[in-house]
N, C-alpha and C positions, 0 to 999 in steps of 0.2 A: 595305847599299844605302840609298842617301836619293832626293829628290827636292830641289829646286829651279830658280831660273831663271837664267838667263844674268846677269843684272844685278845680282844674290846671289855667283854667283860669283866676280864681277869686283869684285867690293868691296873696299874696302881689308882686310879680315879675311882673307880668302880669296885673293885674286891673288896669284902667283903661287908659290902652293902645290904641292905636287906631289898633287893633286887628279884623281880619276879621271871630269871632265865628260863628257857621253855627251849628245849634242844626239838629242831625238825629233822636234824640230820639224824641220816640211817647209823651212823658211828660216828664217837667221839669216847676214844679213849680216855681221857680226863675230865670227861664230866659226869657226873654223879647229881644232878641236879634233877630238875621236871625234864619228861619229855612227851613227845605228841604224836605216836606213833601215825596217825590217820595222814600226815604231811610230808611224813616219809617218799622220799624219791625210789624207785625200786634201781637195785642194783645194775639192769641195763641203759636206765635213764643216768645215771650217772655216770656212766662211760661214752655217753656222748658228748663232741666236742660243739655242735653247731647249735647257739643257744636259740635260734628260731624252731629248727624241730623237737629242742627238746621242750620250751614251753608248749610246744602244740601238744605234743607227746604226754607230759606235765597235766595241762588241763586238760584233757583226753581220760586218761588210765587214775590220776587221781583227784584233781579238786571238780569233776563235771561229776564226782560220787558222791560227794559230801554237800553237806545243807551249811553256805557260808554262816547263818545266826547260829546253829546250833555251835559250829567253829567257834566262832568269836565269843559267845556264850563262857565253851569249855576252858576256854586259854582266861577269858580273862581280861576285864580293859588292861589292867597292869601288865599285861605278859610284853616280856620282851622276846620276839622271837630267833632265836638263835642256829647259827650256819658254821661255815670255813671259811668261808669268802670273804679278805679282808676287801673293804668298803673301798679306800683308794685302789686297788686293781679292780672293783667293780666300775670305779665312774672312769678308772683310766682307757676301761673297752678289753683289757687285759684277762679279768673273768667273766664270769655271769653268775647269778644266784636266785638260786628258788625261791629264797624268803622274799625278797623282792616281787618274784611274783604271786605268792600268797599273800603280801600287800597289798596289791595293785586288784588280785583277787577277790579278795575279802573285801576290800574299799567298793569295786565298781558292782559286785553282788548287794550288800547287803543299801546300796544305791537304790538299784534299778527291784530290788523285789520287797524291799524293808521300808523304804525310805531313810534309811538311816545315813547320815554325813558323817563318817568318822574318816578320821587322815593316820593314817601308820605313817609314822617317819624312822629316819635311820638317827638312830641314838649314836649323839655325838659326845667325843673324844675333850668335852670342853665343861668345864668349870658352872658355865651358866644353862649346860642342858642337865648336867648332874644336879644342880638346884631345885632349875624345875621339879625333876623326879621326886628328888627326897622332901620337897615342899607341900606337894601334891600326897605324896604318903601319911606326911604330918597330919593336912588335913582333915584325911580322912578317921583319922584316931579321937576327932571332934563329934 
């Protein structure tokens, strides 16, 4: 499983791959792909600006409702999960993003109650994580 955003995907690297996108956002007028309605942020968490209340807020109102295995289950190890939030304004402190913390989510859940070790990472813009993916695809066609 990774993370990234819609405009990551769509990139010349990525487009039209046989790519397992999974939109969590509430809207995304150009996409027409999967999406995961249960990870949805509700319309007043999303107008907040202080990204410490809104993860409290976040896992509050929606992932303390949901069973992280059943999550990871639906999506998929291949799901990439999909946002707005480009990656460099995330680490630059510039935004914040929920997929992130449905990473961090789902990693330290399915830890502490599954025993499971899985690592979500943020799906990179490069040559040799595109490999990986489409490598691990091939795979599994074996």
């Amino acid at each position: 499983m990774h993370t990234s955003y819609f405009a990551r995907l769509n990139s010349k690297n990525f487009k039209g791959r046989d790519l397992e996108g999974v939109s969590i956002a509430r809207s995304c007028r150009y996409w027409s792909g999967r999406t995961y309605p249960p990870l949805f942020p509700t319309w007043e968490l999303i107008k907040l600006e202080d990204s410490v209340e809104y993860e409290k807020l976040y896992r509050e109102q929606i992932l303390n409702k949901l069973d992280a295995l059943e999550v990871y289950e639906d999506l998929g190890e291949d799901a990439i999960l999909l946002c707005h939030e480009a990656t460099a304004k995330i680490e630059s402190g510039q935004d914040f993003c929920h997929r992130n913390m449905v990473a961090k989510w789902l990693e330290e859940e399915l830890w502490l109650k599954y025993n499971m070790d899985i690592k979500i990472v943020e799906l990179k813009d490069d040559k040799e994580d595109l490999k990986k993916i489409l490598k691990n695809d091939q795979m599994k066609l074996y």
